[in-house]
N, C-alpha and C positions, 0 to 999 in steps of 0.2 A: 425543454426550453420554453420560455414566456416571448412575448414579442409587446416591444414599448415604443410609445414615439415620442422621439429625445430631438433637440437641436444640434447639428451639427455644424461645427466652425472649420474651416481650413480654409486659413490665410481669411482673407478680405470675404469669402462666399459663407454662408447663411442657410441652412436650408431644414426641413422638419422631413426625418424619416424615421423609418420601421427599423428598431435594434431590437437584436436576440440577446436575451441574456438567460444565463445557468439560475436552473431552480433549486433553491434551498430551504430545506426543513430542519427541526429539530424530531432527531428519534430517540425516543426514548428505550434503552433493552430492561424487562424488567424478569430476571431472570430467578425463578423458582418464588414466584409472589413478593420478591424483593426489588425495588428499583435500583439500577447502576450504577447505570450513565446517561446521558441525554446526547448525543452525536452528532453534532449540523454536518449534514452531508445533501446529496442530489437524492431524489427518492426513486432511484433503480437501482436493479440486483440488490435490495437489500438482504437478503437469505445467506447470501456471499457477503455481505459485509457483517454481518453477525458472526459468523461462521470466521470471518478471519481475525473480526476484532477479538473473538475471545480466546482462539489459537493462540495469535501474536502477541496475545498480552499475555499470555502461560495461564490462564482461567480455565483452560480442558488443555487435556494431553491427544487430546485423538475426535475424527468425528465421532466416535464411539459415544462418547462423554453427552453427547445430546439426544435427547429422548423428541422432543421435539420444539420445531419454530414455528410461532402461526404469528404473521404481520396483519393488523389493523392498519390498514390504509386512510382510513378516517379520520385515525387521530393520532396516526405515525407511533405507534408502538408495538417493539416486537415482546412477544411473551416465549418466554423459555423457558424451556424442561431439562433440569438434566439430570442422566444418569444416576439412581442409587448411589454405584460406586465410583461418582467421579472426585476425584481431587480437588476437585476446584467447591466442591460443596463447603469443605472446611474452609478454604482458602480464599473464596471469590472477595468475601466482603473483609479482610483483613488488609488489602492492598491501600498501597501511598501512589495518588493518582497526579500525575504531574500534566500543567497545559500546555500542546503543541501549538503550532500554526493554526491558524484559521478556528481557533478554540476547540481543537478535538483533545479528545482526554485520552491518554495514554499510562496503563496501569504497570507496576514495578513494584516490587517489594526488596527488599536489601540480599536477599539469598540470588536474584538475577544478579548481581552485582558480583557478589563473591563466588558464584559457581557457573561462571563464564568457560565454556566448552570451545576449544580448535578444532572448525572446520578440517576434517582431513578427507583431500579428495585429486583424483588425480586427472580430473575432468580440465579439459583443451580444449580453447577453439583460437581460430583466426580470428588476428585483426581485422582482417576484411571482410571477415563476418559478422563482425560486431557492428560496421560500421552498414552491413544491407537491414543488419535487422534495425539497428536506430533511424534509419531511410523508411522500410516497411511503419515502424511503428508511429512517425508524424503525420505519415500518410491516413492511418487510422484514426486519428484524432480529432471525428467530424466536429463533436461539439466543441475542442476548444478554435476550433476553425471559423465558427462561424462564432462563437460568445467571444473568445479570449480570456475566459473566465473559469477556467477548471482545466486540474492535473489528471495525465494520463498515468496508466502503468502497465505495464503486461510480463505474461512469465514464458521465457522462449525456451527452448532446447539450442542448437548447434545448428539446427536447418530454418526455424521459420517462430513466427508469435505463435502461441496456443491459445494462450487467454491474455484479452486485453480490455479494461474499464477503464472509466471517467468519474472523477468526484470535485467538486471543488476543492475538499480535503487531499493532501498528496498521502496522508497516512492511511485515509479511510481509501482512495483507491488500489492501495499495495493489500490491503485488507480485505480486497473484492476480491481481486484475482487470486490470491492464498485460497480463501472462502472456495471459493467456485473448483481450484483444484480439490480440496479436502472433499468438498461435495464428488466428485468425480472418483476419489479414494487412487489420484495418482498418486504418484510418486514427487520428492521433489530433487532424486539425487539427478545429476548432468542438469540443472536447470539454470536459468538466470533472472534474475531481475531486473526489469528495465523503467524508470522512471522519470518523468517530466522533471520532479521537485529539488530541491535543496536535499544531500546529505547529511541528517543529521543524525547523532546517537541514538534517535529512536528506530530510525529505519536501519540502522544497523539491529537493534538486540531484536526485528519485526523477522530480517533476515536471517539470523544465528538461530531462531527458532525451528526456521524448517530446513537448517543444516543446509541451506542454498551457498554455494562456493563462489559466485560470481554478481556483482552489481552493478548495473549502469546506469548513470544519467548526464544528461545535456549540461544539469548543473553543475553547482560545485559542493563539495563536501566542507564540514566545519571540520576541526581541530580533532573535535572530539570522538569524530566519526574516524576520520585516518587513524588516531591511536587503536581505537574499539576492534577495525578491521585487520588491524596488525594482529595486534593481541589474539584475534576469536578466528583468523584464517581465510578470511574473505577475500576475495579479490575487487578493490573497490577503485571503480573507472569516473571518473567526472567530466567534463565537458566533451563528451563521445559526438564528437559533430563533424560528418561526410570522413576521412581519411584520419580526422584528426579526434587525439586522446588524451588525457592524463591519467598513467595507473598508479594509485597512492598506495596501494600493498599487495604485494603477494601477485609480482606480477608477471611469474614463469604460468600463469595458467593464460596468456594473452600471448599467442604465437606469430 
């Protein structure tokens, strides 16, 4: 966070103070001597967001696939190595790159489209677990607490958060905490997702990637996301706030 002194008005009073606001940079990943992409995000855990952007985007199939990350903090870019035999070697620079929210770039090719895989899983949890863990994870939210300026996400099990980040981006924070698991070499079946941001088509095909069965967020889903999650087996939750829910599919996994 940076600190500014801004004027503040409320009603008729006037006065000059100290506001926090969220840092943002552009990263550049430039992976195997080729440039990407350029990323505006926060410049923490970036290792984990490396790590999830190129999971999420189907650019490696496994941590395997990477030989190594070394970030330049200087001049914000990460350099990647990957793997002899990864997939993504043929594949990385072939992709049709479409812009999200807050201009993050989010990679797809026509084969994500037509070989869209069902979620099958027969992972349960309570509604009233859904609704400690969305309690627990606003609570975690220091920096949008004190900025009001960046989206959270975290990836829980059935009893508590595991991993929780902060991006201004909501895609590049779903991209941390993916990242940081693969770093860890968990697992992601019984997991969930839990996120600040709008549901959109992307954070669903970010989701069907690591085969996660369960989504949540405060917000609301588009159109395209409710079809997406039908279709690919998700169970997708939106406006998850204190007791109260909406489940747009797949909603015998919400007890």
């Amino acid at each position: 966070m940076e600190s500014f002194k801004v004027t503040k008005i409320k009603g008729n009073d006037k006065e000059a103070i100290e506001d926090s606001v969220a840092v943002e940079v552009p990263f550049t990943l430039i992976v195997d001597d080729k440039e990407l992409v350029t990323l505006l995000c926060m410049p923490a855990d970036l290792e984990d967001l490396v790590r999830g952007f190129l999971f999420t985007s189907g650019l490696i199939k496994k941590e395997g696939d990477i030989n190594k990350i070394v970030i330049d903090h200087q001049h914000w870019v990460a350099h990647v190595e990957l793997s002899n035999d990864s997939i993504a070697k043929e594949l990385i620079f072939k992709r049709v790159y479409t812009s999200g929210c807050g201009r993050g770039t989010l990679f797809y090719d026509a084969a994500d489209l037509a070989h869209k895989f069902k979620i099958i899983s027969d992972f349960k949890i309570e509604k009233e677990r859904i609704g400690s863990l969305v309690t627990e994870f606003q609570r975690k939210s220091e920096t949008y607490l004190k900025t009001g300026g960046v989206h959270s996400a975290a990836l829980a099990d059935d009893k508590a958060i595991l991993i929780f980040r902060e991006d201004i981006g909501r895609h590049n924070a779903i991209d941390k905490v993916i990242g940081k698991r693969l770093k860890e070499g968990g697992s992601f079946e019984g997991m969930i997702i839990i996120t600040s941001g709008r549901l959109s088509s992307e954070i669903i095909f970010k989701t069907q990637k690591c085969a996660i069965p369960i989504l949540v967020s405060r917000s609301a889903p588009t159109d395209q996301a409710i079809k997406l999650s039908r279709d690919m087996g998700i169970t997708l939750v939106g406006f998850a706030r204190g007791d109260r829910m909406n489940i747009y599919s797949h909603d015998e996994r919400i007890i």
